[in-house]
C-alpha positions, -999 to +999 in steps of 0.1 A: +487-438+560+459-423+537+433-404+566+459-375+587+457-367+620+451-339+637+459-334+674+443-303+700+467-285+717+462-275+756+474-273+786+484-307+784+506-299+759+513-271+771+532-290+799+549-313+774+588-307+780+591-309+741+559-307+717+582-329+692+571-366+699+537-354+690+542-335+660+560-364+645+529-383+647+504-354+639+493-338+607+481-305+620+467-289+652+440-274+666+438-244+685+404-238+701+397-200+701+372-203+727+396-215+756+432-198+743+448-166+751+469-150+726+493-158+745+492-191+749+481-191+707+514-176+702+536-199+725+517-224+706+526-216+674+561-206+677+562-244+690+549-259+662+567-239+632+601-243+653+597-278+646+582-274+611+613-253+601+636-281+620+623-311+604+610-299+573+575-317+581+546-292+570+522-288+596+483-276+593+472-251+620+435-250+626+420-219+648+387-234+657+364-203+665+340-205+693+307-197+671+274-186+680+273-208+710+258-205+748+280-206+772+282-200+814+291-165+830+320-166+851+313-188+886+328-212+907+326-244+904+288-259+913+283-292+920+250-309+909+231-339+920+206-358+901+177-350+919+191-313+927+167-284+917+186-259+891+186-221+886+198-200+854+195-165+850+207-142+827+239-132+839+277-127+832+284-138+867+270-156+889+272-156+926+271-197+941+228-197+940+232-204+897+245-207+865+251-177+852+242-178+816+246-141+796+233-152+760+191-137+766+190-163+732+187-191+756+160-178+778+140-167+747+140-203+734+136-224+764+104-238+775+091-257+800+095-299+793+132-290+776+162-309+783+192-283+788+225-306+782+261-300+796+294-318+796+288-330+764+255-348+777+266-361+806+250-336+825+209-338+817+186-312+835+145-314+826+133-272+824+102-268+849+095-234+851+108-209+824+101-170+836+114-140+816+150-142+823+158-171+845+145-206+839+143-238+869+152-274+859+159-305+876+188-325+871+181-360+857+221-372+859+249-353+883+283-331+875+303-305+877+295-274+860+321-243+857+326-209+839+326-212+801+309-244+797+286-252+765+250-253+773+225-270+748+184-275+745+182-305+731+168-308+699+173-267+694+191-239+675+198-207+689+192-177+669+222-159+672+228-136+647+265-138+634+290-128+635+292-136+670+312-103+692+337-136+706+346-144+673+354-109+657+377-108+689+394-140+683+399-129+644+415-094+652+435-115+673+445-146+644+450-117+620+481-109+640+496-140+632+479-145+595+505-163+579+508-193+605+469-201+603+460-223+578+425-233+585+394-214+603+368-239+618+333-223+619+315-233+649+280-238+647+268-226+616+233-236+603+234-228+565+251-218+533+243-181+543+260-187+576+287-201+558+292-174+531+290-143+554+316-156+577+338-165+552+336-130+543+340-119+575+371-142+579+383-127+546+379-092+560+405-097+585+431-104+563+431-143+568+438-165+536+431-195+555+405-223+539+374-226+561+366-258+572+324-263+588+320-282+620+288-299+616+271-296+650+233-294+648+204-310+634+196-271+610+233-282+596+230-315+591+193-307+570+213-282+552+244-299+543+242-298+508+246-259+507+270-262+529+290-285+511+286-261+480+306-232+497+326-247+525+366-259+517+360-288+545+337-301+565+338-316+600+312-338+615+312-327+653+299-359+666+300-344+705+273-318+699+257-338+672+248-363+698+235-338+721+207-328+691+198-366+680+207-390+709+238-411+711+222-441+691+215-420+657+253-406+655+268-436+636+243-435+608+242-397+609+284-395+605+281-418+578+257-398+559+275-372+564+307-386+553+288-404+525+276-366+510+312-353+508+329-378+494+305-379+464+311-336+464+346-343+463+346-324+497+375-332+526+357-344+563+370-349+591+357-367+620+358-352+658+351-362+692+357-388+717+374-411+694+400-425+725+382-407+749+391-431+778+422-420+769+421-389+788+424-412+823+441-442+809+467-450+788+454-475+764+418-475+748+392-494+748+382-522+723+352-505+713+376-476+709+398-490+684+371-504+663+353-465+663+385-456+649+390-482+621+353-479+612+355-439+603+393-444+587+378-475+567+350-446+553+380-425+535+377-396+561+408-373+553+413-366+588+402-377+622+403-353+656+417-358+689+403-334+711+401-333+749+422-365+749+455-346+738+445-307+753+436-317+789+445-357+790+470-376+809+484-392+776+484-366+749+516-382+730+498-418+735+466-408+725+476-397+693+502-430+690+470-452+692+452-436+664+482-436+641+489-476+652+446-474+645+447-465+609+483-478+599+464-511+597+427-498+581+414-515+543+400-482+530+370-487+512+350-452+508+315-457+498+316-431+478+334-421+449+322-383+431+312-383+398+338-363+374+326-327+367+348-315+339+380-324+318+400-315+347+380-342+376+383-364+343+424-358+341+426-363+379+407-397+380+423-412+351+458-402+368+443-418+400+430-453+377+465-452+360+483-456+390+461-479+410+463-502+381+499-503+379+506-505+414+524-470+412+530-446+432+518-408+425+540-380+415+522-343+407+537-307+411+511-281+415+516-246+421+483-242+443+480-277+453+447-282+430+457-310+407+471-327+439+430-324+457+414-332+425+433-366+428+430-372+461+390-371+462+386-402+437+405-422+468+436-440+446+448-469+466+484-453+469+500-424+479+501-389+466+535-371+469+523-338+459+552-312+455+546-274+459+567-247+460+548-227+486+547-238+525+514-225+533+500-250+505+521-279+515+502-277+548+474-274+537+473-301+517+486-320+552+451-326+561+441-342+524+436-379+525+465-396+511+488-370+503+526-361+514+535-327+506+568-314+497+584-281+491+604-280+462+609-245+451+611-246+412+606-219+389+582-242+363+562-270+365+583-294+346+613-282+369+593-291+397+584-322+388+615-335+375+628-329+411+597-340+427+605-374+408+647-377+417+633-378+454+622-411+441+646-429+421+632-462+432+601-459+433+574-474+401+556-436+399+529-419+373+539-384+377+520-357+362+521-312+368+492-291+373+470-286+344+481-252+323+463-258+292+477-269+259+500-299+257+501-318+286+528-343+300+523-376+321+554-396+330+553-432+343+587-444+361+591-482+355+611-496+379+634-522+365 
């Protein structure tokens, strides 16, 4: 399989007698900061580098930060009715009369004739009176809303300045545990700037983990040519997309955002609702399944389960569907980046070698470079990239097309000599990461 997958863990997993059957099938995890107690991050984690060191399978970890987001106060569950009129005041807690909300950023941007969304749109309330810090709505569509729930204005940013107190707690807590996070998700983030001084901030704590940009709102998705410049991967969030553009404009938004990275060279992932039916049943639906193939067929590197593997009915299921899903996808990206230097140049004429031959692809890199810079001209075979380091090998988990390895060596052409007896059988054009002067390309004929 060339796009990985990437599974959310949660209570439902949580209650999994043995996470194995779905690490087998996973690429890498994510942990979503804004539900997770350390504890639960750490039970977590032990989990999934137990099986890591038992099988040998490197495994990406992604903390997924809760960003500059608005969110309910702490209540108890409140029904609402379409029809029902809707309080929210500004408020950690509420009391059973309203939704607690304790951002004062959403009362300063809402207005009267605003559409606040919840439940990931299912929930629809029109704003009819907005008054210093409370603001009344009517409810166009029903549900259930609770403590910690995501609150949207359609169509609108908040200006929150970052970083965000929720997040500076979740990294103090991540820095604990430094060495088993691989990526950091920003949530929420409009702009290069946004992108830059968290990444800072993220450095700061001691983190070495790439940062990887959920694309989430309509200030992003202008902007997501700076963003592409400084981000190490971006993921088009197509839950809270939807809830800024409307349902119908997501599949030609998600392409265009898919289109732009692939011609950057730049890893994306695609999130949200892919099996969501999933979560009640265990099968998907047709319309499902041909989601699925449709972003896989695009070149994505990865694709996201979400709430259908952390609070579904059929976590291990879920995630067997998507692999069944894209063991059978024709990739054809749309989108192929033009080379930059002498080093894209090396990479894409490695990648042309071997798709012309019908060969397989060999390369030992130190920092897992060479193995990326191959990988984003989309060769139409696999990569087996060996590495030397474990936190690279997962990373590189989450690259289209690639199957790390950890073979310590103490050279390159050490390495790769080993990465290539793994393979005695296999036709392979096996190459090492670039060093400068001369430079060795092997190609394994098989007789």
């Amino acid at each position: 399989m060339y796009t990985k997958i990437v599974v959310t863990l949660g209570p439902s997993t949580d209650r999994l007698p043995d996470l194995s059957p779905l690490l087998e099938i996973a690429d890498g995890v994510r942990i979503n900061m804004s539900h997770a107690t350390e504890q639960e991050l750490r039970a977590r984690l032990r989990a999934v580098r137990a099986f890591e060191e038992r099988t040998g399978k490197p495994i990406a970890v992604i903390a997924d930060l809760r960003g500059p987001s608005v969110r309910t106060g702490l209540m108890q569950p409140l029904r609402i009715n379409a029809g029902d009129k809707v309080l929210f005041k500004l408020a950690e807690r509420g009391d059973g009369g309203f939704i607690p909300i304790p951002r004062r950023e959403f009362f300063e941007t809402v207005e009267k004739g605003d559409e606040v969304l919840m439940l990931d749109g299912k929930l629809v309330l029109k704003v009819v009176e907005v008054s210093g810090q409370s603001a009344a709505a009517i409810a166009a569509s029903s549900g259930e809303v609770a403590s910690n729930k995501a609150v949207v204005i359609k169509g609108k940013d908040f200006d929150i300045p970052l970083p965000v107190e929720e997040d500076l707690i979740a990294l103090k807590t991540l820095s604990k545990y430094g060495e088993d996070v691989d990526y950091v998700a920003l949530s929420l983030v409009k702009n290069g700037e946004g992108v830059s001084l968290m990444r800072k901030t993220v450095a700061e704590h001691g983190l070495t983990s790439d940062v990887m940009v959920k694309v989430e709102t309509k200030g992003a998705v202008d902007r997501i040519d700076e963003i592409l410049e400084i981000a190490d991967y971006i993921v088009v969030a197509r839950g809270d997309l939807a809830l800024h553009y409307g349902l119908e404009h997501i599949p030609k938004v998600q392409r265009a955002l898919v289109e732009k990275a692939l011609a950057r060279g730049k890893p994306v992932a695609v999130a949200t609702q892919l099996l969501d039916s999933m979560q009640a049943n265990p099968t998907p639906t047709r319309a499902e399944v041909n989601d699925v193939y449709n972003a896989a067929s695009l070149g994505v590197d990865s694709l996201w389960l979400t709430n259908e593997t952390a609070s579904g009915n059929y976590p291990v299921e879920a995630a067997a569907w998507l692999r069944r899903i894209i063991a059978l996808v024709d990739v054809q990206p749309p989108q192929r980046p033009s080379p930059a230097n002498a080093r894209d140049r090396f990479a894409a004429a490695v990648a042309d070698m071997a798709g012309d031959l019908g060969a397989e692809i060999a390369v030992y890199s130190m920092t897992g470079t060479l193995a990326k810079r191959i990988a984003k001209f989309r060769p139409p075979v696999r990569i087996y990239a060996g590495v030397r380091e474990r936190p690279i090998a997962r990373r590189l988990a989450l690259i289209w097309g690639i199957e790390p390895l950890l073979i310590p060596a103490h050279s390159y052409e050490e390495g790769l000599e080993k990465l290539m007896s793994r393979f005695p059988d296999r036709m392979l054009v096996a190459t090492y990461g670039l060093k400068g002067g001369v430079h060795t390309i092997k190609i394994h004929i098989r007789e």
